[in-house]
BALUMSE-566130 format. One record per residue: x, y, z of N, C-alpha, C in turn. Coordinates in steps of 0.02 Angstrom, whole numbers, padded with zeros to 5 digits. Example, Ala and Ser with C-alpha at 12.3 -4.5 7.8 and 13.67 -1.06 7.14 Angstrom:
residues 2
- 00660_-00284_00390_00615_-00225_00390_00660_-00165_00390 .
- 00642_-00112_00354_00684_-00053_00357_00645_00002_00394 .
This chain:
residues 251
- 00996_00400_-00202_00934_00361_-00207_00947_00290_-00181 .
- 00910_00274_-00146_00921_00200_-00105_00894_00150_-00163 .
- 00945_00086_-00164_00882_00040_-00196_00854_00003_-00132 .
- 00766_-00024_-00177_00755_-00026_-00141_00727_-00106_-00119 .
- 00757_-00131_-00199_00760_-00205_-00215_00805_-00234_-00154 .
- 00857_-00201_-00164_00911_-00221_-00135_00910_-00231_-00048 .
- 00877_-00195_-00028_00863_-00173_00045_00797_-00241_00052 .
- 00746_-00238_00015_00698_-00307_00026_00734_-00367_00030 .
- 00758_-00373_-00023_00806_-00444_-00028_00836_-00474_00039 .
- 00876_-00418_00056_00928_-00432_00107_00886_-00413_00181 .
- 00830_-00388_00188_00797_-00400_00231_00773_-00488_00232 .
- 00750_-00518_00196_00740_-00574_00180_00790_-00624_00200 .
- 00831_-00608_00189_00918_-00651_00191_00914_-00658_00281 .
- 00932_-00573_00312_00926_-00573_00380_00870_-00616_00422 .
- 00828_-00619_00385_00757_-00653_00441_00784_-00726_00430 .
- 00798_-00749_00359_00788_-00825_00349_00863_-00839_00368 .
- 00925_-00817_00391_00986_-00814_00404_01007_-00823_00484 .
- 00929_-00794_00533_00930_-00787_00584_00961_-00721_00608 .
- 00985_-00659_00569_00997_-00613_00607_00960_-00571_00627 .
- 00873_-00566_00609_00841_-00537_00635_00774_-00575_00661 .
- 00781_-00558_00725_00709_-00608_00768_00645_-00599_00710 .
- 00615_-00640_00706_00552_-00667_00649_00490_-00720_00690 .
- 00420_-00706_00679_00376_-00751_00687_00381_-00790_00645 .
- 00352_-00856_00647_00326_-00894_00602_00298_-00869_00527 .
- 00255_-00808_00533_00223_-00788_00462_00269_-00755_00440 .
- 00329_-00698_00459_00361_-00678_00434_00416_-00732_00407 .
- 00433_-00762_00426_00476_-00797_00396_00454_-00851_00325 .
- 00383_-00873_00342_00351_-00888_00290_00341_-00830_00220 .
- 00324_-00777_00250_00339_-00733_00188_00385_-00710_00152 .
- 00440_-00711_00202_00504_-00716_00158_00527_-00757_00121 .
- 00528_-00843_00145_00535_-00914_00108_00501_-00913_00038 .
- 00412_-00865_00064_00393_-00867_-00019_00433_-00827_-00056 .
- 00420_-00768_-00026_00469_-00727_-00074_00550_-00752_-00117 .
- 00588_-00781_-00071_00657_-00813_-00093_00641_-00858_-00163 .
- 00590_-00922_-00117_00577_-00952_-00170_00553_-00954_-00248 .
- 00491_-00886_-00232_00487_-00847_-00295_00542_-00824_-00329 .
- 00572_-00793_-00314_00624_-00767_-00341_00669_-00825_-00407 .
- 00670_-00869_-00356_00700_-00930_-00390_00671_-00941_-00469 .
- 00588_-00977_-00434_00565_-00981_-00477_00558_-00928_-00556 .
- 00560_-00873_-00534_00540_-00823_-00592_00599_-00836_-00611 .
- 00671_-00831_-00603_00722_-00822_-00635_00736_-00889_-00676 .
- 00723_-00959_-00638_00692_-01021_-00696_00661_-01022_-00764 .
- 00613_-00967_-00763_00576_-00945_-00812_00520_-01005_-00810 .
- 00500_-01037_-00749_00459_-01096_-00767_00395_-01067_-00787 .
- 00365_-01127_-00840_00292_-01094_-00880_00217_-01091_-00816 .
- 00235_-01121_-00756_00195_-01113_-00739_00185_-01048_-00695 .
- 00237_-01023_-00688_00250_-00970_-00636_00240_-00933_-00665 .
- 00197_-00861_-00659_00188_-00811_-00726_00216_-00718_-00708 .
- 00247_-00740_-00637_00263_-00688_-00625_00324_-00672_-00606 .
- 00356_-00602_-00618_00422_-00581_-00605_00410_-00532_-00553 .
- 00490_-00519_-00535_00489_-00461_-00466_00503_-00380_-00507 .
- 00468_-00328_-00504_00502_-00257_-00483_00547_-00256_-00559 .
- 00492_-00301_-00612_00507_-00262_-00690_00527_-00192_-00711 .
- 00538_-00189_-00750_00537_-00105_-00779_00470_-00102_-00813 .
- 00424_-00074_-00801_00355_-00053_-00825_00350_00006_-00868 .
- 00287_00034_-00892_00301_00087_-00919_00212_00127_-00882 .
- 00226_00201_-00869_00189_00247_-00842_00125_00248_-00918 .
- 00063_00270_-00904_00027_00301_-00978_00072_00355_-00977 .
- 00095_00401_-00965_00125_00449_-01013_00199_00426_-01040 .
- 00203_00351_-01028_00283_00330_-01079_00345_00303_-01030 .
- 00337_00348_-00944_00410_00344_-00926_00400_00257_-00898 .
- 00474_00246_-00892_00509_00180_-00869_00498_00191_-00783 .
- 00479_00170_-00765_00468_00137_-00676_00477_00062_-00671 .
- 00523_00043_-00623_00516_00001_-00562_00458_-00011_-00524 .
- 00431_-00054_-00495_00349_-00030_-00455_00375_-00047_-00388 .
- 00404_-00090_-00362_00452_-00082_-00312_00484_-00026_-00279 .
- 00520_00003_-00321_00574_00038_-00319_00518_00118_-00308 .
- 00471_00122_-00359_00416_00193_-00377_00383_00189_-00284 .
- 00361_00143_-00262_00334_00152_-00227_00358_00149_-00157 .
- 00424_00138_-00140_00457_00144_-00101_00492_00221_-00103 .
- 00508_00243_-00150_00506_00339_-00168_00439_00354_-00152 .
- 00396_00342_-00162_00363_00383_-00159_00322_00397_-00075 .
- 00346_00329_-00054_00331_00332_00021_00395_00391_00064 .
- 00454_00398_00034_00472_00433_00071_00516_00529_00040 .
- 00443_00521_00000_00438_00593_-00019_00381_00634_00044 .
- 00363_00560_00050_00281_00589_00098_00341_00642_00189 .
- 00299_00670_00225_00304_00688_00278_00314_00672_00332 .
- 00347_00652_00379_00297_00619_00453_00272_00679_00467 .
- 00185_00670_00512_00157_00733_00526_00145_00727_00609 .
- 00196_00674_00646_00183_00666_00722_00244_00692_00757 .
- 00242_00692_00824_00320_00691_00845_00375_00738_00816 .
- 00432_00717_00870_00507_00739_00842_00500_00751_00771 .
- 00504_00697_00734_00508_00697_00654_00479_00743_00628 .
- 00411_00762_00652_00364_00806_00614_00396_00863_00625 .
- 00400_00886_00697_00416_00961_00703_00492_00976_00707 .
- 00549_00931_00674_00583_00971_00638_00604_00924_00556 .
- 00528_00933_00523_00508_00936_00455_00519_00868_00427 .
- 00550_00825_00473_00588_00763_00399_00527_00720_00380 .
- 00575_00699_00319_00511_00653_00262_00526_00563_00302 .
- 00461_00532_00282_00463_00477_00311_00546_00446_00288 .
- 00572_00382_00322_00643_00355_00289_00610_00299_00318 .
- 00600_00217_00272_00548_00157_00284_00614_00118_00325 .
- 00593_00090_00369_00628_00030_00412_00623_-00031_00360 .
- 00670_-00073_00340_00675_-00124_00314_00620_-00176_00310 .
- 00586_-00178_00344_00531_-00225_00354_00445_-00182_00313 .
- 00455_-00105_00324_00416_-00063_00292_00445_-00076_00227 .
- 00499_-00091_00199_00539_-00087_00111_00492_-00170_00092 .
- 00517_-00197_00137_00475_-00287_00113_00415_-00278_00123 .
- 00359_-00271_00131_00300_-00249_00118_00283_-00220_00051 .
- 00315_-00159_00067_00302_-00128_-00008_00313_-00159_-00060 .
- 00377_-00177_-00061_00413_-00220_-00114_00391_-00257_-00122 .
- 00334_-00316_-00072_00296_-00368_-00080_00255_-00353_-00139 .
- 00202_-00308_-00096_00130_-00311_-00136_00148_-00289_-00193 .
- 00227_-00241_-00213_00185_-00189_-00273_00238_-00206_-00312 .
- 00295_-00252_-00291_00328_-00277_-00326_00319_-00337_-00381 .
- 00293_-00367_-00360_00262_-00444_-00410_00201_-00436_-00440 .
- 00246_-00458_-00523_00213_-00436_-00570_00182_-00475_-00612 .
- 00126_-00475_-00659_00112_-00520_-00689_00172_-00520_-00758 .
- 00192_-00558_-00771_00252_-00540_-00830_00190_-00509_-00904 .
- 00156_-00560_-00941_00104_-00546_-00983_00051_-00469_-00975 .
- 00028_-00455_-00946_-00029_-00408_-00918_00019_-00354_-00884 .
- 00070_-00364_-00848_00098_-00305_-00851_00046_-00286_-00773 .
- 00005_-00338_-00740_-00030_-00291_-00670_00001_-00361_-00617 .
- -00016_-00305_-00546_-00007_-00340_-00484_-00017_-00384_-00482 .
- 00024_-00444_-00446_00001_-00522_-00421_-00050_-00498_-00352 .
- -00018_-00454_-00303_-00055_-00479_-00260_-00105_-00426_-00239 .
- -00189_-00451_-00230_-00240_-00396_-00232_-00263_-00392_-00154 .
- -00235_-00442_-00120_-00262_-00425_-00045_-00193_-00443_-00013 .
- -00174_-00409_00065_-00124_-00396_00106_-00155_-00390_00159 .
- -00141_-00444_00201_-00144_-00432_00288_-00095_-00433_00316 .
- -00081_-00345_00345_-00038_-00336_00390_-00048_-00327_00462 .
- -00006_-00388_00493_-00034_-00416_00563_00026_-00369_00610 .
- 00039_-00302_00646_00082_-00270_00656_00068_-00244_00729 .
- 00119_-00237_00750_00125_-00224_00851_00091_-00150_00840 .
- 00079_-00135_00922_00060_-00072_00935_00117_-00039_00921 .
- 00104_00028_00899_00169_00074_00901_00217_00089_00848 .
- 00185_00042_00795_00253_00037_00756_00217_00066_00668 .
- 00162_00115_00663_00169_00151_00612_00135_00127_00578 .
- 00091_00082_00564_00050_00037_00519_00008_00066_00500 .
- -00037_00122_00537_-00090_00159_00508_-00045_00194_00447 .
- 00023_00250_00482_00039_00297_00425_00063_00237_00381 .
- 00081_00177_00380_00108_00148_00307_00053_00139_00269 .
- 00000_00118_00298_-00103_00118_00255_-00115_00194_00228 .
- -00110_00234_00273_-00086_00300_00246_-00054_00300_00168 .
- -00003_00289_00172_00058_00319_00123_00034_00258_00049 .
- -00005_00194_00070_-00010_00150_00019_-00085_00169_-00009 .
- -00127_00207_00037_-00186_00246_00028_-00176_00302_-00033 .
- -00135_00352_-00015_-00107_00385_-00051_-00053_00383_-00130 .
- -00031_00327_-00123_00002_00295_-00180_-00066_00276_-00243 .
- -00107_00240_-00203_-00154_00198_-00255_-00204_00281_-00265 .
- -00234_00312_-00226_-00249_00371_-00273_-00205_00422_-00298 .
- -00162_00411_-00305_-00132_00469_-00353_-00090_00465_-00401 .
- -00067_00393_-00391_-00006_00392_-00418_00011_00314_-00480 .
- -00055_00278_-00459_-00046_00198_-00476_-00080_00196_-00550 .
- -00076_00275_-00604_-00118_00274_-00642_-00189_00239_-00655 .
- -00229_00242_-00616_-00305_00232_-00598_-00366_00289_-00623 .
- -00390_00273_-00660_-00432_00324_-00676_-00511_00305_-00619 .
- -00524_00366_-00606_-00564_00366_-00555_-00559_00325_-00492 .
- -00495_00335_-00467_-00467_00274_-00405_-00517_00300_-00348 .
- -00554_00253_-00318_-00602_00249_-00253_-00557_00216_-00196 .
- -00533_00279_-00162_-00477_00226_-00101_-00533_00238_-00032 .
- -00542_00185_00025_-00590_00178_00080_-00541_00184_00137 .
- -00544_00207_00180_-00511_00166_00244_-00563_00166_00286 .
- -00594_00088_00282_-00653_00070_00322_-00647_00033_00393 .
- -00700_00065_00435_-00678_00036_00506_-00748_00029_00543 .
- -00757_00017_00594_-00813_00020_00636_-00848_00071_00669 .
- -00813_00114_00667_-00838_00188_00691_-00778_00259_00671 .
- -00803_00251_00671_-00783_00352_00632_-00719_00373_00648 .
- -00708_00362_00745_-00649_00385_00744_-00612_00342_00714 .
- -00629_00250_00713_-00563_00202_00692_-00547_00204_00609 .
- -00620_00252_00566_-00601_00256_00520_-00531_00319_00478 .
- -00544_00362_00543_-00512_00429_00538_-00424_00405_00555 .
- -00404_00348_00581_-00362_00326_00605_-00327_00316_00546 .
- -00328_00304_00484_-00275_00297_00439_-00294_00349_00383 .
- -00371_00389_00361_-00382_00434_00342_-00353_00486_00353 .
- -00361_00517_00431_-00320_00588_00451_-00262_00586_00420 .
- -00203_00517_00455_-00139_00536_00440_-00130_00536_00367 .
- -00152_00511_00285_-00155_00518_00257_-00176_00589_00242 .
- -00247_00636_00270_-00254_00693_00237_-00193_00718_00268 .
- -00186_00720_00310_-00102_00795_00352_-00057_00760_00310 .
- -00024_00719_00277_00014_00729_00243_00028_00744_00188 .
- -00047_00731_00142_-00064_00766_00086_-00054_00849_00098 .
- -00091_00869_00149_-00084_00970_00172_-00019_00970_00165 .
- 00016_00926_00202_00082_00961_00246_00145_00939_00147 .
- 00121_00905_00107_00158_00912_00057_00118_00944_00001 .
- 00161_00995_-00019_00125_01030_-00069_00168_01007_-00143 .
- 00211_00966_-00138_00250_00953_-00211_00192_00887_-00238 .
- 00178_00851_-00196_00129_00798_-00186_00059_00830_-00231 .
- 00046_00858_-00195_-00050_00908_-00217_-00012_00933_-00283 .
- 00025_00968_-00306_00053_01003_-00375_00036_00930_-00398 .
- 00066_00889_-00413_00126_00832_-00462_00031_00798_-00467 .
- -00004_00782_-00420_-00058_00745_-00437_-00127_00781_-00438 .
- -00129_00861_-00456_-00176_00887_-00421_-00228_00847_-00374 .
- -00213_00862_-00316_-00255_00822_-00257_-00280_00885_-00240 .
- -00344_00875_-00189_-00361_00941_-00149_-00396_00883_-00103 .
- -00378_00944_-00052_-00364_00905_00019_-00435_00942_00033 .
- -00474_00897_00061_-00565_00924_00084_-00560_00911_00161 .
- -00615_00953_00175_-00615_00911_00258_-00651_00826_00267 .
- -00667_00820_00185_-00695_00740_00234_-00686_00690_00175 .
- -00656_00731_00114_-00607_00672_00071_-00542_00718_00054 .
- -00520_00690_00001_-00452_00700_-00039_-00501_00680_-00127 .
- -00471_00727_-00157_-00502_00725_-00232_-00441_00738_-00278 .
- -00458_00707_-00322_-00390_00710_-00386_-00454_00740_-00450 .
- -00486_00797_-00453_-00514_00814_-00488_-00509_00794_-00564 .
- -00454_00794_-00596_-00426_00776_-00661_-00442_00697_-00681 .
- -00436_00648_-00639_-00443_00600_-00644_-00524_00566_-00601 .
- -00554_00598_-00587_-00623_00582_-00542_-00600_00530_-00481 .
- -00535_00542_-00444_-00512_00491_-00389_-00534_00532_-00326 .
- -00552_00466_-00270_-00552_00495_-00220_-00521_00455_-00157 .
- -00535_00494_-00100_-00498_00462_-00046_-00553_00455_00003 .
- -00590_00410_00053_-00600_00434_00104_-00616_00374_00139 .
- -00627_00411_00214_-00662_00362_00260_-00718_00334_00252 .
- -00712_00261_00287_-00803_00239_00284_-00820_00188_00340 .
- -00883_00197_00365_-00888_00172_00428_-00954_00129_00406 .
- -00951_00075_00426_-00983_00009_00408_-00985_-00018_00341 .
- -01066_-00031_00309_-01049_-00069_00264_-01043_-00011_00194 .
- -01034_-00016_00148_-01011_00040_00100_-01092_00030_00048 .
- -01093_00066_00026_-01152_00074_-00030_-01156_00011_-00089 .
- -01191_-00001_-00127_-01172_-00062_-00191_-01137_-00019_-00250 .
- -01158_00025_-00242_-01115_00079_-00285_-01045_00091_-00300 .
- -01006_00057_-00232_-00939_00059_-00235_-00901_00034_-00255 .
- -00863_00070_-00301_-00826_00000_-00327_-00729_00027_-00315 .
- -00703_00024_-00287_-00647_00004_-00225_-00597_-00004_-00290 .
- -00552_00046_-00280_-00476_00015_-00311_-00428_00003_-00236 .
- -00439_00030_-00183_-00407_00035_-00155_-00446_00003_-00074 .
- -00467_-00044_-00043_-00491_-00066_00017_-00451_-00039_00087 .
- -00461_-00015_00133_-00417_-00020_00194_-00452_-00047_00258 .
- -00441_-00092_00274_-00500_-00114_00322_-00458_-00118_00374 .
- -00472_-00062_00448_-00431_-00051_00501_-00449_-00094_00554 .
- -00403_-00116_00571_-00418_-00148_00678_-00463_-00213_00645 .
- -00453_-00255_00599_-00510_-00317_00588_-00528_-00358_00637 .
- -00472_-00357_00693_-00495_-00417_00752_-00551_-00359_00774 .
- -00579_-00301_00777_-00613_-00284_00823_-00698_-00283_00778 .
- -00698_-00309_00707_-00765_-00309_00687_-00810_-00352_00694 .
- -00865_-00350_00712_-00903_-00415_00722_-00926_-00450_00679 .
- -00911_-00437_00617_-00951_-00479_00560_-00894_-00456_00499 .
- -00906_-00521_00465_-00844_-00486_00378_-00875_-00458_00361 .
- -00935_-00418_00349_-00998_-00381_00303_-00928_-00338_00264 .
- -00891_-00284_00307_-00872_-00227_00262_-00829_-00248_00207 .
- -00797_-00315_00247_-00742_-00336_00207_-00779_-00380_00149 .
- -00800_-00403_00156_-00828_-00439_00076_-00875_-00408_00040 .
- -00902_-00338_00068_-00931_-00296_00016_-00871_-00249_-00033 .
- -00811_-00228_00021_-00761_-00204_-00001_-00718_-00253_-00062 .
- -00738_-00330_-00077_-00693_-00387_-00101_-00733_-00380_-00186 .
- -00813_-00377_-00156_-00854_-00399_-00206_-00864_-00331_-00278 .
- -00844_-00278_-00248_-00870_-00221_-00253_-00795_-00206_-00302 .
- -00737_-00245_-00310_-00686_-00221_-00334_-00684_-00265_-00408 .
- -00743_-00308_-00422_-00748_-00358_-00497_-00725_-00302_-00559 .
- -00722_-00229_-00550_-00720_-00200_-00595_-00648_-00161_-00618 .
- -00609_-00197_-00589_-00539_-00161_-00570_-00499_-00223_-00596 .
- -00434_-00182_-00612_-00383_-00230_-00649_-00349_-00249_-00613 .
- -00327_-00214_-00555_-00280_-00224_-00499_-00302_-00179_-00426 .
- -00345_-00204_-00418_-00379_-00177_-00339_-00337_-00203_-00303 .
- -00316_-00165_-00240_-00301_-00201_-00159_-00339_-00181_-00112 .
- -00349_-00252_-00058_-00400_-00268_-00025_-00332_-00266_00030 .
- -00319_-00228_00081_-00276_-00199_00123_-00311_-00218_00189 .
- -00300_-00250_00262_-00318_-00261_00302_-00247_-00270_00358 .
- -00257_-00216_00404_-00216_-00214_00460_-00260_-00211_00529 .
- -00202_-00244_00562_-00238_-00256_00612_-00179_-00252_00667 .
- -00182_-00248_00739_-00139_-00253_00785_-00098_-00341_00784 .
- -00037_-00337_00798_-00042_-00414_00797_-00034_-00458_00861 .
């Protein structure tokens, strides 16, 4: 079992160390991160959050949220390419571990929920960003104990919504330990967790008032012409303890 604390951290070290080329924002996100770190281990009263606690599941068990959700990304499949057709499960590139470890790692110490409810990931062509919206799509319905979790991956048209939807449903099909462990059933135009009233799906423009979003994915944002989806997707989540408002885009 990899940790997966350990692998964020020292991704962090490498960027701010200079051994791995970094933009400006990445390196800013690491500085926060370091510096957090600091801070929480200070115990200062104003800072209220820690990293990748030991939590506890509703049915009792001890999790990491860091650590849970970095497993659980690479229980998933790849369903493209080489990888796919001879079977292997995703394995996250270091910079995929700091992400995860970002959002789902920092904790409120008191409340016991997420610090952070929105994530913009600004990411090159080519490099997997839909399947990681995918796999964080799939985490928050099935797995983030959510009762009735509403996950979107909203875009401007159908196919750009199907762009992080599809690869999410084929890897739901293509794992069946996944569909057992959360009963999911894989539909042709959502994903349902029957037991828990969760769902998964695409959505193309603005969403209903009805919606109320544990999970936002708002694809390709440089290409929308108006924030409409995105601040109906922001407004629409008042009812949630720990919603994420997820936005990738090419960078």
């Amino acid at each position: 079992m990899r940790d997966f604390e350990a692998i964020a951290n020292q991704y962090v070290a490498d960027v701010l160390e200079g051994r791995r080329p970094a933009c400006k924002w990445e390196r800013l996100a690491c500085e926060r991160h370091r510096r957090d770190l600091a801070r929480a281990a200070s115990g200062e009263d104003d800072f209220p959050y820690v990293f990748n606690p030991e939590l506890q599941l509703l049915n009792g068990k001890p999790y990491r949220p860091a650590q849970r959700v970095c497993q659980f990304a690479e229980l998933l499949p790849h369903i493209k390419g080489d990888w796919a057709a001879r079977g292997e499960l995703i394995r996250l590139d270091p910079w995929q571990v700091f992400i995860l470890a970002s959002v789902f790692g920092w904790i409120h110490r008191d409340t016991g929920k997420r610090r952070f409810r929105k994530a913009d990931l600004f990411v090159p062509r080519k490099n997997a960003k839909s399947t990681l919206a995918a796999v964080i799509g799939l985490y928050l319905l099935a797995a983030d104990d959510e009762f009735g979790a509403e996950v979107y991956s909203g875009a401007t048209s159908r196919d750009q919504a199907h762009e992080v939807f599809r690869p999410a449903q084929l890897m739901a099909r293509m794992a069946h330990d996944f569909r057992a462990r959360f009963g999911v059933l894989v539909n042709a135009s959502n994903l349902a967790v029957p037991d828990t009233h969760g769902k998964f799906e695409p959505l193309i423009g603005k969403p209903g008032d009805g919606a109320s979003p544990s999970c936002a994915i708002v694809d390709e944002y440089h290409e929308h012409a108006t924030a409409e989806l995105y601040d109906t997707m922001a407004t629409g989540m008042g009812a949630r303890s720990q919603p994420l408002l997820l936005v990738i885009t090419t960078a």
